[in-house]
C-alpha positions as CSV (number, residue, x, y, z in Angstrom):
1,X,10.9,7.3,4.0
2,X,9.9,5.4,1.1
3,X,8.1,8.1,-0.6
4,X,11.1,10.4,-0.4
5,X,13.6,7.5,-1.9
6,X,10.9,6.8,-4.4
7,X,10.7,10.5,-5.2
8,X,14.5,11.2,-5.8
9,X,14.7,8.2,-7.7
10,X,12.4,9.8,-10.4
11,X,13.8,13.6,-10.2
12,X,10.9,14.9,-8.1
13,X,11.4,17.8,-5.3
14,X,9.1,18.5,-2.8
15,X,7.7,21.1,-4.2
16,X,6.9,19.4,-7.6
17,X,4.8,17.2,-5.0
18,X,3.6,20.1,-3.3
19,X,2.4,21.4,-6.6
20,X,1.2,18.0,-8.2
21,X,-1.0,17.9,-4.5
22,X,-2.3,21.4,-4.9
23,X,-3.3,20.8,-8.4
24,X,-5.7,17.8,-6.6
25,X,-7.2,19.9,-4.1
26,X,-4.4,19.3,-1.1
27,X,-3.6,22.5,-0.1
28,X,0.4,21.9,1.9
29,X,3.0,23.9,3.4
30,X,7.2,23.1,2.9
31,X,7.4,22.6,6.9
32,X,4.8,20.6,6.4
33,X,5.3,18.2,3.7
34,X,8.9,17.8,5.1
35,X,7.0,16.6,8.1
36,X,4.8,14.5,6.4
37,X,7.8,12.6,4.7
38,X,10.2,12.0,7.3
39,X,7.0,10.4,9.7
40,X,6.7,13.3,12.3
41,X,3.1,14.9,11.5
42,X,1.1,11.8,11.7
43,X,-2.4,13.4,11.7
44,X,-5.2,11.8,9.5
45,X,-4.9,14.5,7.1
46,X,-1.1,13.4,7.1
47,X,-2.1,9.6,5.9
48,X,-4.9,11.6,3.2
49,X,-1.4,13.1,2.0
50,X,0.6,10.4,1.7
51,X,-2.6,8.7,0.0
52,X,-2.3,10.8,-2.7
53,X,1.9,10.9,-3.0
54,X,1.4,7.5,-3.6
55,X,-0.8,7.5,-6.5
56,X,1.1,10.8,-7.7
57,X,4.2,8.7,-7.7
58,X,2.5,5.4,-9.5
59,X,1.2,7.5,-12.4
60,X,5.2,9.1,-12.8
61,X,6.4,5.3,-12.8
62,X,4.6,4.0,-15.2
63,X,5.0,6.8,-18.1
């Protein structure tokens, strides 16, 4: 759940991050980003996901 909180803190929907994950090669579905966030798909391409949310999100907090 961090990721969400940390996302609504800076303004950012899902789909920005859907879109900011597509634009690096991540290629992710609404259902299943929701999924993703809120812990249920836990699937090594899950963790690869989150991965990358997290470095999405570090570049947004430092501008």
């Amino acid at each position: 759940m961090e990721t969400l909180e940390r996302m609504t803190k800076l303004g950012m929907s899902q789909v920005d991050m859907i879109l900011e994950l597509r634009k690096r090669g991540y290629e992710v579905q609404p259902p299943m980003m929701s999924s993703i966030l809120r812990g249920v798909y836990t699937y090594p391409k899950a963790k690869k996901i989150l991965e990358a949310c997290e470095e999405i999100l570090n570049e947004r907090e430092k501008t």
